[in-house]
C-alpha positions as CSV (number, residue, x, y, z in Angstrom):
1,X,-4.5,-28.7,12.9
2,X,-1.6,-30.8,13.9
3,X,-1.5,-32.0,17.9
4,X,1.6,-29.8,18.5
5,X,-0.1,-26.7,16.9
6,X,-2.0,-24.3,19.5
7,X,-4.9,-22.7,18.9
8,X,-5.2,-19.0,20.2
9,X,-8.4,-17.9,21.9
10,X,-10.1,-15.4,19.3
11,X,-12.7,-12.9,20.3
12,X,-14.5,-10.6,17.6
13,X,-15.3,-6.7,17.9
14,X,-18.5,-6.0,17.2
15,X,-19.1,-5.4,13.4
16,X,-17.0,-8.2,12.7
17,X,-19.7,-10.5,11.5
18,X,-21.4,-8.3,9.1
19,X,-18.0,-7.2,7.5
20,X,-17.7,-11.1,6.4
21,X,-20.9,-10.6,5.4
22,X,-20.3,-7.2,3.4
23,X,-17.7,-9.0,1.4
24,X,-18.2,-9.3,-2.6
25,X,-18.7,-13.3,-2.8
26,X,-19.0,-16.3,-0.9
27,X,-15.4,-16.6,-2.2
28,X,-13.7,-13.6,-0.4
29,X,-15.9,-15.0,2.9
30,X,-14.3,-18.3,2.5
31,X,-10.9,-17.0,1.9
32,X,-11.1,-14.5,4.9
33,X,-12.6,-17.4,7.1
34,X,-9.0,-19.6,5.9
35,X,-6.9,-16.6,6.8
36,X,-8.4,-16.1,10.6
37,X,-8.0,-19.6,10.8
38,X,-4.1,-19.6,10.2
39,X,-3.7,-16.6,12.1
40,X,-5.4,-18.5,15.2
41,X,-3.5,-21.6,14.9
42,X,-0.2,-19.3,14.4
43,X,0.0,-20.8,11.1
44,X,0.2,-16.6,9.8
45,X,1.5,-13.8,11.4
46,X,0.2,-10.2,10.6
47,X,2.2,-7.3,9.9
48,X,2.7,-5.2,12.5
49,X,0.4,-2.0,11.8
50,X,2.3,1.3,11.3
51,X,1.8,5.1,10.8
52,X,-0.4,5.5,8.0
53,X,-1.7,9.1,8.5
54,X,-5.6,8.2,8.7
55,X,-5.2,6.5,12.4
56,X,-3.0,5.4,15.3
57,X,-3.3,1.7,15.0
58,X,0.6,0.6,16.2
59,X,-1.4,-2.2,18.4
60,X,-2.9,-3.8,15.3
61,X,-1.6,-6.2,13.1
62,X,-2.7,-6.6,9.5
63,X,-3.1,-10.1,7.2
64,X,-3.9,-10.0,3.7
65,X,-6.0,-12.3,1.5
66,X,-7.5,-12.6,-1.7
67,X,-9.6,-14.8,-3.9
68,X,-7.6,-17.3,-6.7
69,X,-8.6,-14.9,-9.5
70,X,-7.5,-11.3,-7.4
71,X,-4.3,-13.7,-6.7
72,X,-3.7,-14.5,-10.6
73,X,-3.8,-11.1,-11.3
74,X,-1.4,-9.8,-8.4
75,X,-3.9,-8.1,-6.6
76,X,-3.8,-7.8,-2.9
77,X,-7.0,-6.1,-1.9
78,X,-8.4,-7.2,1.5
79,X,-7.1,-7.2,4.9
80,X,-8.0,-8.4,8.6
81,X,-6.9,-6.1,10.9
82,X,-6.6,-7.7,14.8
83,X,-4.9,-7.0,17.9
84,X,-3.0,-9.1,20.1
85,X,-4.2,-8.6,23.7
86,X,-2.3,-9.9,26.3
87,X,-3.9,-11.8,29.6
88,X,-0.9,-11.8,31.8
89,X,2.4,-13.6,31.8
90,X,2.1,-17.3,30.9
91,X,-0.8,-17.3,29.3
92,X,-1.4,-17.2,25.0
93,X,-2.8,-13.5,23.8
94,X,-6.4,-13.5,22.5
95,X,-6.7,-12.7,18.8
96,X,-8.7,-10.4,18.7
97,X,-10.3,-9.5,15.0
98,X,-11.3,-5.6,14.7
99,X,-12.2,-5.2,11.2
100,X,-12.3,-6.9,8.1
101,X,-12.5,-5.1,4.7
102,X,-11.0,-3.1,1.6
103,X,-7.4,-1.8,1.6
104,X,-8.6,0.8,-1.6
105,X,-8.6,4.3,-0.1
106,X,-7.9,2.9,3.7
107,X,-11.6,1.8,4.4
108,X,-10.5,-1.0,6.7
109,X,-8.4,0.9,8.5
110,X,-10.7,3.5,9.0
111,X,-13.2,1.0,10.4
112,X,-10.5,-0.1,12.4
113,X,-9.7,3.4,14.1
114,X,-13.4,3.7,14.8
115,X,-14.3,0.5,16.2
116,X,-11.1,1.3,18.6
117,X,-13.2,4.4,19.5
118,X,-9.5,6.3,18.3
119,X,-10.1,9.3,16.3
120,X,-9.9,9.5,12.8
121,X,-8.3,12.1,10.5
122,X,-4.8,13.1,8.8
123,X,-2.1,14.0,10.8
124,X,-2.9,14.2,14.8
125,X,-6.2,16.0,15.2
126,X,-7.8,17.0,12.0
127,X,-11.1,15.2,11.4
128,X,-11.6,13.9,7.8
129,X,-14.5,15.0,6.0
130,X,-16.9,12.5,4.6
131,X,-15.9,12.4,1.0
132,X,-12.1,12.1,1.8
133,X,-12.5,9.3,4.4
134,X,-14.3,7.4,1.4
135,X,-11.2,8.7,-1.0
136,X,-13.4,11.0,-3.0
137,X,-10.8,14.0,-3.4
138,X,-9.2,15.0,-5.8
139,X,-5.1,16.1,-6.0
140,X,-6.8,19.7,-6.9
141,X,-8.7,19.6,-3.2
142,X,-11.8,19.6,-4.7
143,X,-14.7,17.0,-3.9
144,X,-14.6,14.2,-6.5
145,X,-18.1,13.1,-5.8
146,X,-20.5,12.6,-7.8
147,X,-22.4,15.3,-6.9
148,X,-19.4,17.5,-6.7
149,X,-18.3,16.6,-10.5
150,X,-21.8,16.8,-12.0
151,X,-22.2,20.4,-10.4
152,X,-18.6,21.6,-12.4
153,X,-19.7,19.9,-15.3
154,X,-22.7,21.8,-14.9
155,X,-21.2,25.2,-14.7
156,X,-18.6,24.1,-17.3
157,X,-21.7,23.3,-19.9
158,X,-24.1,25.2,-18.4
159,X,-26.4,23.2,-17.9
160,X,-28.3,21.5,-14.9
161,X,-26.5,19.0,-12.7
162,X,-28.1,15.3,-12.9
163,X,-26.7,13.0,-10.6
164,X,-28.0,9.2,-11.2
165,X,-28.4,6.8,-8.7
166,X,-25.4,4.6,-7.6
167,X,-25.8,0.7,-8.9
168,X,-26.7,-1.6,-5.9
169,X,-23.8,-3.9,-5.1
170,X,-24.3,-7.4,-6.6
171,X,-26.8,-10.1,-4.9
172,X,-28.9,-6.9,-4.1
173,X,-30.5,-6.3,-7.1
174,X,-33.7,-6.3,-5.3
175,X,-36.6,-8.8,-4.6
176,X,-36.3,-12.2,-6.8
């Protein structure tokens, strides 16, 4: 940090700590801990948040990062979403960091909306259900979990529905 630079105070929502945590790799943590780093020394500015059907989050700002490799390929997949809250005139803004997470199917956004204690759903008032806050639905409206597709297949083979259990994500293979 250069001596003319000012650092912003930073607070963190709670949740915060275990979405670094929740991230794929040491990697993505390292990359995300860079990006909160420019955005408190003013090095980065966010985005402005806008309308995006799941929440009302115009207080938020957004940042993106990525690893080298998600880079290389052109792929833009994680975000930080923060707010900029004010402390009276004179004085710098606290950063604070709501969520950090996946942009795929609005997840961080989602997280954002509830961590704001704002409710959650398309358009104004409708609630989402589970599977389409997730992004499990398909175009035809009809669940596209798992569950939901092995019980059509089912019907359409007639046969029983078996649903196998979901891989663990990686580094929690179990007990080594």
């Amino acid at each position: 940090m250069t001596p003319d630079r000012r650092r912003l105070p930073v607070s963190y929502g709670d949740g915060v700590k275990e979405d670094l945590w929740r991230l794929p790799s040491d990697a993505h943590r390292h990359e995300a801990i860079l990006m909160l780093h420019a955005v408190v020394t003013g090095q980065k500015s966010g985005l402005p948040l806008t309308d995006n059907g799941i929440a009302d989050l115009h207080d938020c700002y957004k940042v993106y990062f990525n690893t080298l490799q998600e880079r290389e390929r052109g792929e833009n997949p994680w975000r930080i979403v923060y707010q900029k809250r004010f402390r009276g005139e004179g004085r710098p803004p606290i950063v604070h960091i709501v969520a950090i997470g996946a942009r795929p199917n609005l997840v961080v956004y989602t997280t954002a909306a509830q961590r704001l204690g704002r409710s959650v759903g398309y358009g104004k008032d409708q609630p989402l259900s589970r599977a389409a806050a997730a992004g499990l639905s398909s175009p035809s409206g009809k669940d596209a979990t798992p569950e939901a597709a092995a019980g059509r297949a089912s019907r359409v083979a007639g046969s029983t529905p078996s649903v196998g259990r979901a891989p663990l994500p990686r580094g929690r293979r179990g007990i080594r």
